[in-house]
C-alpha positions in Angstrom: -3.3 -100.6 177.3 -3.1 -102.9 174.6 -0.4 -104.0 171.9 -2.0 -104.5 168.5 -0.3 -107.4 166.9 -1.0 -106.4 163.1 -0.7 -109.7 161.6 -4.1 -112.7 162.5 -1.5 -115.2 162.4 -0.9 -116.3 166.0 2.3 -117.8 165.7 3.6 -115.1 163.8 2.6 -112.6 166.4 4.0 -114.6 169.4 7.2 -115.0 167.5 7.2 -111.0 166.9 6.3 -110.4 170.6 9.4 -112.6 171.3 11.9 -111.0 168.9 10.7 -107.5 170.2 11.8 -108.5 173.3 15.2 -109.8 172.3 15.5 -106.3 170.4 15.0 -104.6 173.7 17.1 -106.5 175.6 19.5 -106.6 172.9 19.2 -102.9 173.3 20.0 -102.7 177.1 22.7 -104.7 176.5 24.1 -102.4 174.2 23.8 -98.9 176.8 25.2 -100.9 179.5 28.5 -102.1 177.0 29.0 -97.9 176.1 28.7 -97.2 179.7 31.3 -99.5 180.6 33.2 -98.4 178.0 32.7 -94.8 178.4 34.3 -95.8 182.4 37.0 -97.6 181.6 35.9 -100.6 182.8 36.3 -102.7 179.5 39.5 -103.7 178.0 40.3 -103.2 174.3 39.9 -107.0 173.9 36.3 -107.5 175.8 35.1 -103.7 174.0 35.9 -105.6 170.5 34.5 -108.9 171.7 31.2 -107.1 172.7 31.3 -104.7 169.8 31.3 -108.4 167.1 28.7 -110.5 169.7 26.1 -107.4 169.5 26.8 -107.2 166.1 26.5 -110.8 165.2 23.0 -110.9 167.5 21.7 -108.0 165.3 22.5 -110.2 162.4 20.8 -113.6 164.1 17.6 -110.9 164.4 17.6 -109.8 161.3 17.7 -113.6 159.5 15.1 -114.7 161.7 12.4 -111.6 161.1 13.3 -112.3 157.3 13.1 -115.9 157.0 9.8 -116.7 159.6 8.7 -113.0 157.5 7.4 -111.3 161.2 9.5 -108.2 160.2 6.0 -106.1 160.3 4.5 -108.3 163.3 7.6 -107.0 165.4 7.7 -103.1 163.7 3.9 -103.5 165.3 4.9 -104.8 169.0 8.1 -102.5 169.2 5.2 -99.7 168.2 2.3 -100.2 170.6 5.3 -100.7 173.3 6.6 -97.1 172.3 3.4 -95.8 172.9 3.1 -97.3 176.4 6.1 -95.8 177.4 5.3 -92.4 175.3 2.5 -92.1 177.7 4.0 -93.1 180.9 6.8 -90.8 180.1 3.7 -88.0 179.5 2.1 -89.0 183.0 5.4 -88.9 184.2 5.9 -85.2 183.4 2.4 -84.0 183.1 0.5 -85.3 186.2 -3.4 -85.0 185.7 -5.5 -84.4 188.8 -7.5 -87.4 190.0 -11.0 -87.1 189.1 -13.4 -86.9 191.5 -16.0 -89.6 191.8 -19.5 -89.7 193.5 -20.2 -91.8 196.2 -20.2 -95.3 196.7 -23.7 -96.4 195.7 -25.2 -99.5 197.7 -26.7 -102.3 196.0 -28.5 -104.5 198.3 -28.4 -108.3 197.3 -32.5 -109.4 198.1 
C-alpha cells in the first residue's frame, strides 16, 4: 500500500510525512494522559501541566503546517494512513479465504 503525498515538492512532502507523525504521536500521547486521568493516577497539577504542554504542541503544529504551508501535504499522509488502517481494521473483521494457486511451475535455467 502506498501513501500518496499530494504535493511534487519533496521537501514539502517529507516535512508532511514528519508532522503526520508528530500528529499521531501527539495523539497517543493524548489517550494515554485521559487514561491516567480517568485512573487516578495524575494529580490536579501534572493533569493541568499536560492538559497546557498538549495544548501548546497543537499550537507548535499548527504554526509550522502554516508557515512551511504543508497543511494539505499532511491532510494527504494522515489520509492514505487512515486508509491502511481502514483496511487492516476490514481484514481484521472480515477475513477472506486464501486463494488458491496452481502449482509451482519449473523453469529450467539452460
Amino acid at each position: 500500500m502506498n501513501i500518496e503525498i499530494a504535493d511534487g515538492d519533496l521537501k514539502s512532502g517529507v516535512l508532511g510525512l514528519v508532522v503526520a507523525l508528530v500528529e499521531i504521536v501527539k495523539e497517543a500521547l493524548r489517550l494515554q494522559a485521559l487514561k491516567r486521568m480517568e485512573n487516578g493516577a495524575l494529580s490536579e497539577q501534572e493533569v493541568e501541566r499536560l492538559g497546557s504542554a498538549l495544548m501548546d504542541l497543537d499550537t507548535v503544529i499548527d504554526r509550522i503546517k502554516t508557515e512551511m504551508g504543508i497543511a494539505a501535504s499532511v491532510k494527504a499522509v494522515r489520509d492514505g494512513l487512515d486508509k491502511i488502517v481502514d483496511q487492516a481494521i476490514d481484514d481484521i473483521l472480515n477475513p477472506r479465504p486464501l486463494e488458491k494457486v496452481g502449482p509451482m511451475q519449473h523453469h529450467d535455467s539452460k
